[in-house]
C-alpha positions as CSV (number, residue, x, y, z in Angstrom):
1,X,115.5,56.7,61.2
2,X,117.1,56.5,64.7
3,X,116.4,53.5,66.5
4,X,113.3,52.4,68.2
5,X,112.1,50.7,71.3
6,X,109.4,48.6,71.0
7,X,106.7,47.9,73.6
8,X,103.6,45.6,73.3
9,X,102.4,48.4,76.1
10,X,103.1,50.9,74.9
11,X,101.5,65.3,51.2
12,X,98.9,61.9,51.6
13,X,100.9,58.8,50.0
14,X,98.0,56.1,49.5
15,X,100.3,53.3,49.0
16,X,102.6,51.4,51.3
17,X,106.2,51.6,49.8
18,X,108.5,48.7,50.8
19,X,111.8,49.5,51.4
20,X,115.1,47.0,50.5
21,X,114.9,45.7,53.9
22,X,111.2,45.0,54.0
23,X,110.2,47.4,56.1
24,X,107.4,49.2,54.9
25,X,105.8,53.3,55.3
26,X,102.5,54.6,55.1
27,X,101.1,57.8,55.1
28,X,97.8,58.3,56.2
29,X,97.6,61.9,57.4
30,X,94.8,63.0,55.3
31,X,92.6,60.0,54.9
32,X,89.0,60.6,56.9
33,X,88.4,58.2,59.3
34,X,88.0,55.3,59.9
35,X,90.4,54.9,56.7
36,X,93.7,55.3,58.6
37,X,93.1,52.3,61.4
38,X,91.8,50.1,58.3
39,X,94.6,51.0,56.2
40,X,97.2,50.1,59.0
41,X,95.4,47.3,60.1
42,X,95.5,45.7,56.6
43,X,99.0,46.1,56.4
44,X,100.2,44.7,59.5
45,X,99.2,41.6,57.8
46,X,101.9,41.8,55.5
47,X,104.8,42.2,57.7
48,X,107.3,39.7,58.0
49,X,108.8,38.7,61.6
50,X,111.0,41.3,62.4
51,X,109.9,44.2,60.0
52,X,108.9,47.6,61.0
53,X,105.5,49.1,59.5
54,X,106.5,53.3,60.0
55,X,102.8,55.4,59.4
56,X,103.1,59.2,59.4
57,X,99.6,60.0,61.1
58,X,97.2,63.0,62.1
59,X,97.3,62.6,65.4
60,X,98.5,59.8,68.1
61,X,96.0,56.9,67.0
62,X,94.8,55.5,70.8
63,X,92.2,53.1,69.5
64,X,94.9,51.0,67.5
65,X,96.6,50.4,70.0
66,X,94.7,47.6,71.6
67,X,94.2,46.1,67.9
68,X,97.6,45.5,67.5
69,X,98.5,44.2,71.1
70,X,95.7,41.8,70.3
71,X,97.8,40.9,67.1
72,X,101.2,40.4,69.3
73,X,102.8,43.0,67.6
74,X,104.9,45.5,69.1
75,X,104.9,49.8,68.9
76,X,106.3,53.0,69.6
77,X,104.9,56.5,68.7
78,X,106.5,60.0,68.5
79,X,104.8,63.2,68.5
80,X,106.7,65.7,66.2
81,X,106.5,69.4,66.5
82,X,104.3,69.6,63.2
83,X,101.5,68.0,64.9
84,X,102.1,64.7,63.0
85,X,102.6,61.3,64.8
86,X,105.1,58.8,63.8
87,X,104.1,55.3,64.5
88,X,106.4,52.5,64.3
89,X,104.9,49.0,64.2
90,X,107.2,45.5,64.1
91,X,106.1,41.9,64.0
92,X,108.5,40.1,66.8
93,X,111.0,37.8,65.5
């Protein structure tokens, strides 16, 4: 992935995968909602400070965003040309 910057402003896999430097993806393009936001939600809770959360989404999620501002954490989207969004989450060191 190319590199991210953060702002505090700013095929369905069902399973978070951690990666070897615990980062962690999610994919929660076809889940109905409100299953995306709670999916993400629950695992923000698991990130460590520093890791990145990536969530390959439907569509640019705008009522998360205050949720995880409220948390302190830090995100960046990206609209791709598919009509997906790729979110990037990370807990601040």
């Amino acid at each position: 992935m190319s590199q991210a910057r953060f702002s505090r402003k700013g095929a369905c896999s069902k399973q978070v995968t951690m990666t070897a430097d615990l980062n962690q993806e999610l994919d929660v393009r076809h889940l109905p909602a409100p299953e995306p936001m709670l999916r993400i939600l629950q695992s923000v809770t698991t990130l460590l400070p520093g890791a990145v959360l990536r969530v390959t989404i439907g569509r640019v999620p705008h009522p998360l965003f205050p949720r995880l501002r409220e948390r302190g954490l830090e995100f960046v989207h990206e609209e791709r040309a598919d009509g997906t969004v790729l979110l990037s989450i990370r807990r601040p060191v």
